[in-house]
N, C-alpha and C positions, 0 to 999 in steps of 0.2 A: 244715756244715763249710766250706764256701765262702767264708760271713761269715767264717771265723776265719781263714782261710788269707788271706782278703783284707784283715784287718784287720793281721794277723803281715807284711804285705809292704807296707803302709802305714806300719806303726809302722818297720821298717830305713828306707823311704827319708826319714822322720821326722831320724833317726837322731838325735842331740843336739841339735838346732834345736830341736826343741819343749819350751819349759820349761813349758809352762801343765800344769795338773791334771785332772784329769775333773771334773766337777760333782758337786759333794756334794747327795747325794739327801735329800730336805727330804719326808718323807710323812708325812701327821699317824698320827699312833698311832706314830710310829715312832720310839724314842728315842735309836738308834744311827745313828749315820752313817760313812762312812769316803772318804777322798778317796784314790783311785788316780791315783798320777801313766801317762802316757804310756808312761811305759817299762817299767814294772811290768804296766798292762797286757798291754803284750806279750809280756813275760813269763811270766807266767801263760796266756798263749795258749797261747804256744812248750811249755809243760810238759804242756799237756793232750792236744796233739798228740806231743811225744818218747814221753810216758809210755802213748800210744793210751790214754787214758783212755774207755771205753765211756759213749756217753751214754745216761742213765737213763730213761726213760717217763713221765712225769708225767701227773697226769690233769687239769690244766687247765694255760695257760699262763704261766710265770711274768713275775713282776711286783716291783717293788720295795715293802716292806711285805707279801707274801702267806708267810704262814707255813703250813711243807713241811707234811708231813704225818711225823708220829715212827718210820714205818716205812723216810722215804728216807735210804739214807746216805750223810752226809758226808764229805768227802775232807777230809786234810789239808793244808796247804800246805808245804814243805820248810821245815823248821826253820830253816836258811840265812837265809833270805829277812827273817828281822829281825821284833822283834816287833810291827810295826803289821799284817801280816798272822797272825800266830802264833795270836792269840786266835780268828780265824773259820775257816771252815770253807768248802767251795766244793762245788757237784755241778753235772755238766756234764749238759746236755739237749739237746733238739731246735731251743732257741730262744735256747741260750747259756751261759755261767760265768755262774752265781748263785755271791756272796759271799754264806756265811749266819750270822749270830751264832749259835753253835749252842747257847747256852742258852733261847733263844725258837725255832731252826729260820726262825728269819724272814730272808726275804733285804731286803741292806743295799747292794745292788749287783749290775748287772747288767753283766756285758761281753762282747759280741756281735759 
């Protein structure tokens, strides 16, 4: 929780200066990709934290390319938010927001 708090007050003093993207995750087997801007990121922070979104248990630690297991579930993202996010899915853990394409449950992004 630390990391996210400390990333949510990173990204304000950011504020509109930062136009760059997150890095588009490149893992072989993995044929989805999705680039999160900055601010979106923290966005997605800021909602996991307003919404006290309970993080989940997981039995190993996540990774970009490791696909969940069918019994974790997926959170949605606010409809709002436009559809480059709308299609995935997100479960929050011990180790971060996993974005998950939720027709493979594979995560496609990690933001920590």
């Amino acid at each position: 929780m630390q990391r996210i708090l400390a990333g949510v007050a990173a990204a304000a003093l950011a504020g509109s200066a930062v136009a760059q993207t997150a890095p588009v995750a490149t893992v072989p087997n993995v044929a989805t990709t999705i680039m999160i801007a900055p601010e979106q990121r923290a966005k997605i922070i800021q909602f996991v934290i307003r919404q006290k979104v309970k993080p989940v248990a997981l039995s190993k630690q996540i990774a970009i390319g490791e696909v969940l297991s069918s019994d974790v579930e997926l959170l949605v993202f606010p409809g709002d938010w436009g559809p480059a996010l709308s299609q995935y899915r997100f479960v929050y853990s011990q180790d971060g927001i996993a974005v998950v394409d939720p027709s493979r449950h594979r995560i496609i992004q990690i933001i920590d």
